[in-house]
C-alpha positions as protocol buffer text, in pm:
chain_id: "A"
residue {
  index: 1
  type: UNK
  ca { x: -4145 y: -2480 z: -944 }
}
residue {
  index: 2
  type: UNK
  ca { x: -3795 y: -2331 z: -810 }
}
residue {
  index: 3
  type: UNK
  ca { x: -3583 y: -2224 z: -1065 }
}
residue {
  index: 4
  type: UNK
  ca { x: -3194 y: -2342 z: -1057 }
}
residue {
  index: 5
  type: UNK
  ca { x: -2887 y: -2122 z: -1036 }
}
residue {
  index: 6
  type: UNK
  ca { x: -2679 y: -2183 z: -1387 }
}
residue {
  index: 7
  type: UNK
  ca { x: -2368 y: -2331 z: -1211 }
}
residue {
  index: 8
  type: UNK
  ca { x: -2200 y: -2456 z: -1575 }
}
residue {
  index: 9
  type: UNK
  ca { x: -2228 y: -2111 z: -1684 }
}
residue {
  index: 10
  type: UNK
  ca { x: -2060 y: -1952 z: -1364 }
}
residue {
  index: 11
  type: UNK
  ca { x: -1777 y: -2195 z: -1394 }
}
residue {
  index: 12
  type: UNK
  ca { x: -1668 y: -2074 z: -1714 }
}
residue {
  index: 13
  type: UNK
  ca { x: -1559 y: -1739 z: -1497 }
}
residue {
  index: 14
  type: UNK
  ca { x: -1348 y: -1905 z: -1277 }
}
residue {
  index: 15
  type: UNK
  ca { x: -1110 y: -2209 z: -1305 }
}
residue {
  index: 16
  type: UNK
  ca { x: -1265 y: -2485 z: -1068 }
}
residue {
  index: 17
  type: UNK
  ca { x: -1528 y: -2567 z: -846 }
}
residue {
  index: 18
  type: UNK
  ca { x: -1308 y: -2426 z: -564 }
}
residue {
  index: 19
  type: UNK
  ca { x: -1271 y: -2089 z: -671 }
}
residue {
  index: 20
  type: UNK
  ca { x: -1666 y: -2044 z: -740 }
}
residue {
  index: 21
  type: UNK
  ca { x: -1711 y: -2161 z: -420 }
}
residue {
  index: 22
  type: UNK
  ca { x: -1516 y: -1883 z: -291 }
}
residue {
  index: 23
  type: UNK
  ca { x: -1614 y: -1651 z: -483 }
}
residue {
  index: 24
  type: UNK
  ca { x: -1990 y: -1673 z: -420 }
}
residue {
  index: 25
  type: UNK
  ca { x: -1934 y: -1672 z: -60 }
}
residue {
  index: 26
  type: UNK
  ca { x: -1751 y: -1333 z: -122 }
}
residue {
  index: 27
  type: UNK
  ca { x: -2092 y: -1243 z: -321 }
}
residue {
  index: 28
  type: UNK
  ca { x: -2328 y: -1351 z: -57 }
}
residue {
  index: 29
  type: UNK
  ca { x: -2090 y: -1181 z: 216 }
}
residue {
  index: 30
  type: UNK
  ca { x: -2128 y: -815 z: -35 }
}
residue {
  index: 31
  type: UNK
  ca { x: -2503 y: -913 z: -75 }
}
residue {
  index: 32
  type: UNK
  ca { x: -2527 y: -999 z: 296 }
}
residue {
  index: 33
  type: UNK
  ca { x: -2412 y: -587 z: 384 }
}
residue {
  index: 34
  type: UNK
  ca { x: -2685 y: -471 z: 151 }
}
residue {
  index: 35
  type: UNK
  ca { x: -2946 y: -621 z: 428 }
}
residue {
  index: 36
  type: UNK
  ca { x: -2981 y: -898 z: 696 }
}
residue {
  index: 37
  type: UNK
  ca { x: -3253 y: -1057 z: 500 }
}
residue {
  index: 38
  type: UNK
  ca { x: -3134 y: -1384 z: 345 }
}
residue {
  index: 39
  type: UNK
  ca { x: -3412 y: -1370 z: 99 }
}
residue {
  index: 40
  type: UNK
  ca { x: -3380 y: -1094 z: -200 }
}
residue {
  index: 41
  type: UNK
  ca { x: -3666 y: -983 z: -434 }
}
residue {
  index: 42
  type: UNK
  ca { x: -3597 y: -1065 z: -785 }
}
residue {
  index: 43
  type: UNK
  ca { x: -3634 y: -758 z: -981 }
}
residue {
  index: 44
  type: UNK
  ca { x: -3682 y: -901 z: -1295 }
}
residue {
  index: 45
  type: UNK
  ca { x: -4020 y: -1196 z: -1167 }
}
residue {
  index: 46
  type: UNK
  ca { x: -4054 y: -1015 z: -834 }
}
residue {
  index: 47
  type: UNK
  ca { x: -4065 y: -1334 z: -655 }
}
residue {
  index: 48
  type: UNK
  ca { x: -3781 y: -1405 z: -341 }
}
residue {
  index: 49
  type: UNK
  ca { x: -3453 y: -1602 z: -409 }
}
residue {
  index: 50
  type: UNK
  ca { x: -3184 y: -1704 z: -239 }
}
residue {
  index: 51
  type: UNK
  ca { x: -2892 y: -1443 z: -177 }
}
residue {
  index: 52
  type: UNK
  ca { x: -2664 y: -1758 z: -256 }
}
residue {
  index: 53
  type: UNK
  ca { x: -2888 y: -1784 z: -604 }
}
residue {
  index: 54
  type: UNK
  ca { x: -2813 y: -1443 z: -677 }
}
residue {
  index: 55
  type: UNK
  ca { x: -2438 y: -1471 z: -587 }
}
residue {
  index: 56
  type: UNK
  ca { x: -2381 y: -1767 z: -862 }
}
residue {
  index: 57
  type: UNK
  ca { x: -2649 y: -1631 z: -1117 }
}
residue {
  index: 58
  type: UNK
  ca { x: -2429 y: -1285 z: -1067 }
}
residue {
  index: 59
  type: UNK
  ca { x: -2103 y: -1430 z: -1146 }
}
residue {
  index: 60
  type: UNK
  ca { x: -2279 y: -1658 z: -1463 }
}
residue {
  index: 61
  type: UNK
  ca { x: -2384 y: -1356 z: -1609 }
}
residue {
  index: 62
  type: UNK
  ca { x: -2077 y: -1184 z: -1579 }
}
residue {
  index: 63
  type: UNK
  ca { x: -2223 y: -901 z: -1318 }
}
residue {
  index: 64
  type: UNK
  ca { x: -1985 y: -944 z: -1104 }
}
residue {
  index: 65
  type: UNK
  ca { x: -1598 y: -976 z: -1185 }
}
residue {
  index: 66
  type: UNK
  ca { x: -1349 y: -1248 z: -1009 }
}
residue {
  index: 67
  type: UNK
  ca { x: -1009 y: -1166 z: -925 }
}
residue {
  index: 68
  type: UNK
  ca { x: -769 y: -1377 z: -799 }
}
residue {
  index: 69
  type: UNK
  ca { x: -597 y: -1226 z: -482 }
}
């Protein structure tokens, strides 16, 4: 069974859908230089996800800080 990114939790870092949006693709883009790969290997189940999982579960959990340009 595939687990689900926490998307409620990630919105409370930014102020609408619009901005997450934005700010994941930002994530992936960061993730993206890291490897060509779109799969990454999670280090906490060691099973492959989604760099665009990682990107939202990143900003949920506060690993990653938005600014507003």
């Amino acid at each position: 069974m595939s687990r689900r990114p926490n998307i409620e939790k990630a919105l409370k870092a930014v102020s609408s859908r619009y901005e997450l949006v934005h700010a994941v693709a930002k994530r992936v883009e960061q993730l993206m230089q890291e490897g060509e790969d779109i799969f990454i290997k999670d280090k906490t189940k060691g099973e492959l996800i989604k760099k665009t999982f990682q990107a939202i579960e990143d900003i949920a959990n506060g690993k990653v800080k938005v600014i507003k340009e």
